[in-house]
Structures are given as C-alpha cells and as structure tokens.
C-alpha positions as CSV (number, residue, x, y, z in Angstrom):
1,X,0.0,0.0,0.0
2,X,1.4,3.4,-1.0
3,X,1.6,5.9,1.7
4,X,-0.7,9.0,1.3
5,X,-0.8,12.8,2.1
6,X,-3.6,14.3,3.6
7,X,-3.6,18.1,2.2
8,X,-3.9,20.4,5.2
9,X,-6.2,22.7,3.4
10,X,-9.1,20.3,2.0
11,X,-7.9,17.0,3.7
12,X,-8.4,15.0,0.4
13,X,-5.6,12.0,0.6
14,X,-3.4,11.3,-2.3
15,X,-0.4,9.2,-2.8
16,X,3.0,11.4,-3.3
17,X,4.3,9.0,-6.4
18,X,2.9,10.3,-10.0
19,X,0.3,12.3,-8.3
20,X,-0.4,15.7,-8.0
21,X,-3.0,18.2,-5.4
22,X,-4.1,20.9,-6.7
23,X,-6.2,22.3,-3.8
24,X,-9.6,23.2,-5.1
25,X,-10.5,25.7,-1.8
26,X,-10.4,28.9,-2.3
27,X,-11.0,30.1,0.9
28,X,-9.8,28.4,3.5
29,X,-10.7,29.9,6.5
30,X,-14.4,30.0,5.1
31,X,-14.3,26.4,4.6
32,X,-13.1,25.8,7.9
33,X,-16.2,27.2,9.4
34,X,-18.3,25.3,7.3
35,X,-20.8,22.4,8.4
36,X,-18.6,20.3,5.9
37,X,-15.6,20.8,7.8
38,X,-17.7,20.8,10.8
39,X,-19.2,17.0,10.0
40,X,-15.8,15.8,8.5
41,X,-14.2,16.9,11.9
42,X,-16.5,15.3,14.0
43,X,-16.4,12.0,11.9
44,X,-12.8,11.7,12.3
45,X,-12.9,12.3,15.9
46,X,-16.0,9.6,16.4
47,X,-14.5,7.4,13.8
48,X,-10.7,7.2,15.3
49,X,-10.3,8.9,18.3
50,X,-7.6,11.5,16.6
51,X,-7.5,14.3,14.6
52,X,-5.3,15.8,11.9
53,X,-7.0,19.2,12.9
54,X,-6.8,19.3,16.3
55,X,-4.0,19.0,19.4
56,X,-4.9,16.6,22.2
57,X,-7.0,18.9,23.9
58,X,-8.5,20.1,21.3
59,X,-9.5,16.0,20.5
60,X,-10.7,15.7,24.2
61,X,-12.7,18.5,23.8
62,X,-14.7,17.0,20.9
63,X,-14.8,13.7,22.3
64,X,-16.3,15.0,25.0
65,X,-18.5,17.3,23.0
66,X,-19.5,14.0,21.7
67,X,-20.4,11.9,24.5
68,X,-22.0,14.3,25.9
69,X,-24.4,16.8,23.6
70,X,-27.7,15.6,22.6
71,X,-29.1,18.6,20.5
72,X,-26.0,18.7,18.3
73,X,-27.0,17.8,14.0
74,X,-23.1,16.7,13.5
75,X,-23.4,14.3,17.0
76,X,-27.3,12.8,15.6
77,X,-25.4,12.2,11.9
78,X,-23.3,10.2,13.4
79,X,-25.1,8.2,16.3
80,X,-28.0,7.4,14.8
C-alpha cells in the first residue's frame, strides 16, 4: 500500500508517487467554518479517536462534546 498525504487545506488524501494536489478551496478559512468541515471533523474524531485538525485537547474537547451533547446535528449524523 502506498503511503498518502492528507492536504492540510481540504484533507483529500493522495499518494505522493505520480500524483499531484491541486487544492480546489479557495478560501480556507471559510471552509473551515463550514458544516462540511464541521461533519468531517467530527467524523474523524468519532470514527478514530484522533485528529489531523486538532491538538490533544483540542480532540478531548470533541470527544467530550460527543459523548455528551444531545441537541448537536453533527453528533445525531453520526449516532444514529
């Protein structure tokens, strides 16, 4: 299996042999505000416990966020 880049800007993987990224976004801090980047944060965190976004506390935060908010539409996505 090849080893893959995740681009800090969209966080699409690619391979580094006989590949290129051209980042698609625009603007990145808009996009990181977005409910895309929102849901695609929270997945990661459910999903694997880590984060390429976030520092350890910033992880712990979320996970807690997680376990413990009923009313948020990112947390009912992914529970249920």
């Amino acid at each position: 299996m090849m080893d893959q880049i995740r681009c800090d800007n969209c966080g699409i993987y690619y391979t580094m042999i006989n590949q290129t990224h051209e980042c698609k976004r625009k603007d990145i801090d808009k996009w990181r505000e977005s409910d895309e980047f929102e849901l695609m944060v929270h997945r990661e965190i459910f999903e694997t416990g880590t984060s390429n976004w976030y520092d350890t506390e910033g992880v712990n935060n979320y996970k807690e966020h997680i376990k413990n908010d009923k009313d948020c539409k990112f947390c009912k996505v992914l529970k249920y």
